[in-house]
DRENPA-3360 file (N, C-alpha, C; in nm, 2 decimals, always signed):
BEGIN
1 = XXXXXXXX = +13.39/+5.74/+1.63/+13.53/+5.79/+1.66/+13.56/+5.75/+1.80 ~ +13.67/+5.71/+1.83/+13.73/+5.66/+1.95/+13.77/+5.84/+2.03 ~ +13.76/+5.81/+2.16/+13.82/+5.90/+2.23/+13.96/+5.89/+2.22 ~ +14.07/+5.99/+2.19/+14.21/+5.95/+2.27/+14.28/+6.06/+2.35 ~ +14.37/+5.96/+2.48/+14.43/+6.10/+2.55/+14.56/+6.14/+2.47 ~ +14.53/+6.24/+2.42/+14.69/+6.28/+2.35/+14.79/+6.35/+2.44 ~ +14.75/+6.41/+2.53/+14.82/+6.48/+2.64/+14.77/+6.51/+2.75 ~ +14.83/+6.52/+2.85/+14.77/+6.61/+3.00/+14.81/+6.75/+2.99;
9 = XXXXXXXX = +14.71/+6.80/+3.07/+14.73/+6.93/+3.15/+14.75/+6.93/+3.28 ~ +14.85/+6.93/+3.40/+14.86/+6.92/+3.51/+14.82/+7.03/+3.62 ~ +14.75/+7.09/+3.67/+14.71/+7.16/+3.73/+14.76/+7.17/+3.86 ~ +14.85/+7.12/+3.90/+14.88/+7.07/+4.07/+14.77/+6.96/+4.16 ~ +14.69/+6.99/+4.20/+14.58/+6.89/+4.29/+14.50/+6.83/+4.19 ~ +14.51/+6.86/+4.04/+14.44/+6.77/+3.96/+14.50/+6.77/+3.84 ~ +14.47/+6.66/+3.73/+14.49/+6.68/+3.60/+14.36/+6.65/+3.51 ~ +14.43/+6.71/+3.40/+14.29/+6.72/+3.32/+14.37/+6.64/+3.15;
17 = XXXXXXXX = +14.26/+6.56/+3.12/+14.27/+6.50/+2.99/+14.21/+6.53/+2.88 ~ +14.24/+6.61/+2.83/+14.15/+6.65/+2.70/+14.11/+6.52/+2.57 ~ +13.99/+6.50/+2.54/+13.92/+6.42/+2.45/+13.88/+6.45/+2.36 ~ +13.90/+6.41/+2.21/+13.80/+6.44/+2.11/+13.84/+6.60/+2.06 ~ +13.98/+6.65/+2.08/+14.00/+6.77/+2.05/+14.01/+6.80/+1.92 ~ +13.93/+6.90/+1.90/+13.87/+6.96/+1.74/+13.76/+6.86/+1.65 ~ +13.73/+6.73/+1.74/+13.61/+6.66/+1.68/+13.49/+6.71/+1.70 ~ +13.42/+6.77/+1.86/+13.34/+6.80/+1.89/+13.29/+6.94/+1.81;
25 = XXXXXXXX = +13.13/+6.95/+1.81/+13.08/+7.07/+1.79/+13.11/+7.17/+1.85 ~ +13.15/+7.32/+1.80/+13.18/+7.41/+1.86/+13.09/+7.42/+1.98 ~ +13.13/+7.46/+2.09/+13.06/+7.47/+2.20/+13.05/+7.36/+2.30 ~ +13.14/+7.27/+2.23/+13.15/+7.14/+2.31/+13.28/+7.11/+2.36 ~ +13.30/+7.03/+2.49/+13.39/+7.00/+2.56/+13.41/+6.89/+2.59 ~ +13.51/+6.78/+2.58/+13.51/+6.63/+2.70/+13.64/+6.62/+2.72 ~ +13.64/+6.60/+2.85/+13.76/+6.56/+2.89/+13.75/+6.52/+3.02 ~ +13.85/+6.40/+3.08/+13.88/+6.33/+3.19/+13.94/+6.40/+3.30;
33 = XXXXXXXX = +13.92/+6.44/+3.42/+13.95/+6.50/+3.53/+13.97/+6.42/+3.65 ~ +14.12/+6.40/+3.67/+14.20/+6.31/+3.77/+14.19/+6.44/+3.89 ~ +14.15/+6.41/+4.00/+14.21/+6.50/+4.16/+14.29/+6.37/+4.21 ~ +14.37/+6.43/+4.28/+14.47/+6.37/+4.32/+14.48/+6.32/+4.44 ~ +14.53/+6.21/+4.51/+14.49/+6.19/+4.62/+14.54/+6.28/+4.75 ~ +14.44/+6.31/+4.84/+14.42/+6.39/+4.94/+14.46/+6.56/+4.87 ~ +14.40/+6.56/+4.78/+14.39/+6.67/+4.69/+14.26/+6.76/+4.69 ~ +14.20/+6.86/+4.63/+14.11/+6.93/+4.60/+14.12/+7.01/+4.50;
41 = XXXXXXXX = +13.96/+7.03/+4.43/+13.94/+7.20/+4.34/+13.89/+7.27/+4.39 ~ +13.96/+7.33/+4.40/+13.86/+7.48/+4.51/+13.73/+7.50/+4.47 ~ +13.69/+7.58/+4.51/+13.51/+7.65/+4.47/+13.57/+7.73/+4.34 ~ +13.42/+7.73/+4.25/+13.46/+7.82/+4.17/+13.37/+7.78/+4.05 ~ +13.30/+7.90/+3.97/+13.20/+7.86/+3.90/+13.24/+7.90/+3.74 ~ +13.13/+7.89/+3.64/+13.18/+7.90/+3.52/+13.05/+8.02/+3.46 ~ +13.08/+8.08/+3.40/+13.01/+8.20/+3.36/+12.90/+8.17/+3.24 ~ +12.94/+8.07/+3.13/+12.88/+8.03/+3.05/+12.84/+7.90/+3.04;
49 = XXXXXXXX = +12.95/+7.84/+3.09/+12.95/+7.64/+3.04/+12.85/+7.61/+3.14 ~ +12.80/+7.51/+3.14/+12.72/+7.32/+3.19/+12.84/+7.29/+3.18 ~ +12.86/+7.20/+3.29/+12.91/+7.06/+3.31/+12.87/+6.94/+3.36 ~ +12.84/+6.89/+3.30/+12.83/+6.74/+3.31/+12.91/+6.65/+3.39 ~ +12.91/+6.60/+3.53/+13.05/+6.46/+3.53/+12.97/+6.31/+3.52 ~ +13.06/+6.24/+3.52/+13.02/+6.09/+3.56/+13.12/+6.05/+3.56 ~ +13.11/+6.02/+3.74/+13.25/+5.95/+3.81/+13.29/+5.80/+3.76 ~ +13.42/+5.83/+3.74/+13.48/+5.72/+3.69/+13.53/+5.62/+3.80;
57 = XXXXXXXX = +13.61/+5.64/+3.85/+13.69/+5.58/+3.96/+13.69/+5.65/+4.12 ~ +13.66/+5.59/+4.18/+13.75/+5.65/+4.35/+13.58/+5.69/+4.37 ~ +13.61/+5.78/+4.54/+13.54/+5.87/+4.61/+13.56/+5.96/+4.66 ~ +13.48/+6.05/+4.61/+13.52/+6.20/+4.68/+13.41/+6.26/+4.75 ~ +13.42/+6.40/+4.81/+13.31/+6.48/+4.85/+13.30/+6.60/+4.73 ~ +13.22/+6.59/+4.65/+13.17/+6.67/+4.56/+13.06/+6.79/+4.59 ~ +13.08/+6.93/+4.58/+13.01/+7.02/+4.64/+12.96/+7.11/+4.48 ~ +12.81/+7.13/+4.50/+12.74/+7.19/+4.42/+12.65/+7.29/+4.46;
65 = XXXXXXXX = +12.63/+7.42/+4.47/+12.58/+7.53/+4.54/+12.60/+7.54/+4.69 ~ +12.46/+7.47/+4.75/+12.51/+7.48/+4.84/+12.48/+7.31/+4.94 ~ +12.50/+7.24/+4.85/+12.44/+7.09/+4.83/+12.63/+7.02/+4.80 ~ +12.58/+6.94/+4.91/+12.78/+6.83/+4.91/+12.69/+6.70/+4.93 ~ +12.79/+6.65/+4.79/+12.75/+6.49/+4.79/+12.84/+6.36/+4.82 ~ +12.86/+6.30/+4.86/+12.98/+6.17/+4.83/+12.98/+6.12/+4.71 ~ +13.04/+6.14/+4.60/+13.03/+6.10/+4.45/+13.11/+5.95/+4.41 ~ +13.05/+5.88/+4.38/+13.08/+5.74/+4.36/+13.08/+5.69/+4.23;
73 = XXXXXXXX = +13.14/+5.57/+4.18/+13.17/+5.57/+4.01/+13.04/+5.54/+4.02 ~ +12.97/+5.58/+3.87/+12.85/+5.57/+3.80/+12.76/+5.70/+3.85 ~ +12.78/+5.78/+3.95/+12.68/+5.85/+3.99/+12.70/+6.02/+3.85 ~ +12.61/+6.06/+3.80/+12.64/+6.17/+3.71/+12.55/+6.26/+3.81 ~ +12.64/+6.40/+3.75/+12.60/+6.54/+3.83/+12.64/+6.69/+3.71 ~ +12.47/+6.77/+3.79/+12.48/+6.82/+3.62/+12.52/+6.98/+3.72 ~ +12.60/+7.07/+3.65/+12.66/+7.19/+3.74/+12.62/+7.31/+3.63 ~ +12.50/+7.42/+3.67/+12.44/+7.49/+3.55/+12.55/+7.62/+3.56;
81 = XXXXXXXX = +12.59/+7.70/+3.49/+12.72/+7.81/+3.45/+12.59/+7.89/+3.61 ~ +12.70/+7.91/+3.68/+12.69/+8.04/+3.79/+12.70/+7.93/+3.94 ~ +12.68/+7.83/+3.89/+12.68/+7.77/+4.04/+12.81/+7.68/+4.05 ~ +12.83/+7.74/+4.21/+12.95/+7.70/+4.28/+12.98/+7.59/+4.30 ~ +13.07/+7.51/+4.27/+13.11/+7.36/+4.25/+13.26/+7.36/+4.30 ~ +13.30/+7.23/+4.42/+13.43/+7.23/+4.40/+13.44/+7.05/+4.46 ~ +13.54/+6.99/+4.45/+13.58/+6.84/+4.45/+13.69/+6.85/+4.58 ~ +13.64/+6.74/+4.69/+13.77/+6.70/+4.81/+13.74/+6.58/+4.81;
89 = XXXXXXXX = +13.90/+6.57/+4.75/+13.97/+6.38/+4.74/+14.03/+6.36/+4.93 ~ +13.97/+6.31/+5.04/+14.04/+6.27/+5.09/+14.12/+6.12/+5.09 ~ +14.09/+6.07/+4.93/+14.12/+5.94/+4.99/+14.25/+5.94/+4.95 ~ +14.38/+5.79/+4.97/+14.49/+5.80/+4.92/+14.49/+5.72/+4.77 ~ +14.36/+5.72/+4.64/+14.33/+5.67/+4.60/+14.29/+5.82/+4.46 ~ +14.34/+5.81/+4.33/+14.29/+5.92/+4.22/+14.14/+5.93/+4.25 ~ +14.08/+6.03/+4.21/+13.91/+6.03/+4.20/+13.91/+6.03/+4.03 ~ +13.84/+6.00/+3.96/+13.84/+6.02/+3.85/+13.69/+6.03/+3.73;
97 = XXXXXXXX = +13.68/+6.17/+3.70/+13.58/+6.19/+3.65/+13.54/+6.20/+3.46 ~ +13.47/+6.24/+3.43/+13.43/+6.19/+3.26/+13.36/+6.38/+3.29 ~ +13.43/+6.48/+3.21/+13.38/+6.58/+3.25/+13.30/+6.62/+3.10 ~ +13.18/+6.67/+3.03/+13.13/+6.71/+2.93/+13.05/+6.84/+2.95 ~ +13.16/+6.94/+2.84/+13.13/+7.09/+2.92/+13.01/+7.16/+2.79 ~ +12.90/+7.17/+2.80/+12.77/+7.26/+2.68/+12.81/+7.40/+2.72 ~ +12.81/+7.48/+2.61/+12.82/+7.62/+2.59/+12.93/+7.67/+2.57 ~ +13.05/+7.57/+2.56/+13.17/+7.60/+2.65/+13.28/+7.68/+2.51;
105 = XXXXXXXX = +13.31/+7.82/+2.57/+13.35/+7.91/+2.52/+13.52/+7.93/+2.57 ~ +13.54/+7.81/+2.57/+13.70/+7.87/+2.66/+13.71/+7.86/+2.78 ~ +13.82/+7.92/+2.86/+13.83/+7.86/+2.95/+13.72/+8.06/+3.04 ~ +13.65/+8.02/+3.10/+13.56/+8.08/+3.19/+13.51/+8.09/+3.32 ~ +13.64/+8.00/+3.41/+13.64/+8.02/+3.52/+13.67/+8.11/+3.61 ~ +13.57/+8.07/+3.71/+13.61/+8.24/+3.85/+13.62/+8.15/+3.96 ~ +13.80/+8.17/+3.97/+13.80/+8.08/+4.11/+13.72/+8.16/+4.24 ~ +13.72/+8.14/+4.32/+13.65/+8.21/+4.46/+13.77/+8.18/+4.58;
% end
């Protein structure tokens, strides 16, 4: 089965592309995550889900506990449910990620 984007969700500093909606196994998630340029996601972790990314496009500063990376296309990063994760686009350029959420119960976020 092909992925397709059938819609966005716009968030303000990011959008999100949902994939594969109602193909996946319960407990499963994919979807594409645009930050925007000179944008950011705050901190903020997930109670149940894994996430999975693999950067698509651009560069950002990507922050995982208490560990900040420069995330670059091809680089994957795995985020386990309780730890604090958040994305800063300073470039004037989309960042664009491949997000794949295990456990994933809905939406379960705690911004901080």
């Amino acid at each position: 089965m092909k992925g397709e984007i059938n819609k966005s969700i716009d968030r303000g500093s990011y959008v999100k592309y949902p994939l594969f909606e109602g193909e996946l196994p319960e407990g499963s998630y994919a979807q594409i995550v645009e930050v925007k340029p000179k944008s950011k996601v705050g901190k903020h972790y997930h109670k149940f889900q894994y996430e999975l990314f693999y950067v698509i496009v651009g560069e950002a500063k990507l922050g995982i506990g208490s560990e900040e990376y420069l995330a670059r296309p091809g680089d994957i990063f795995l985020v386990k449910p309780g730890q604090v994760h958040w994305v800063e686009n300073d470039s004037e350029d989309s960042f664009k990620l491949l997000v794949i959420k295990l456990n994933f119960k809905g939406d379960d976020t705690v911004w901080l």
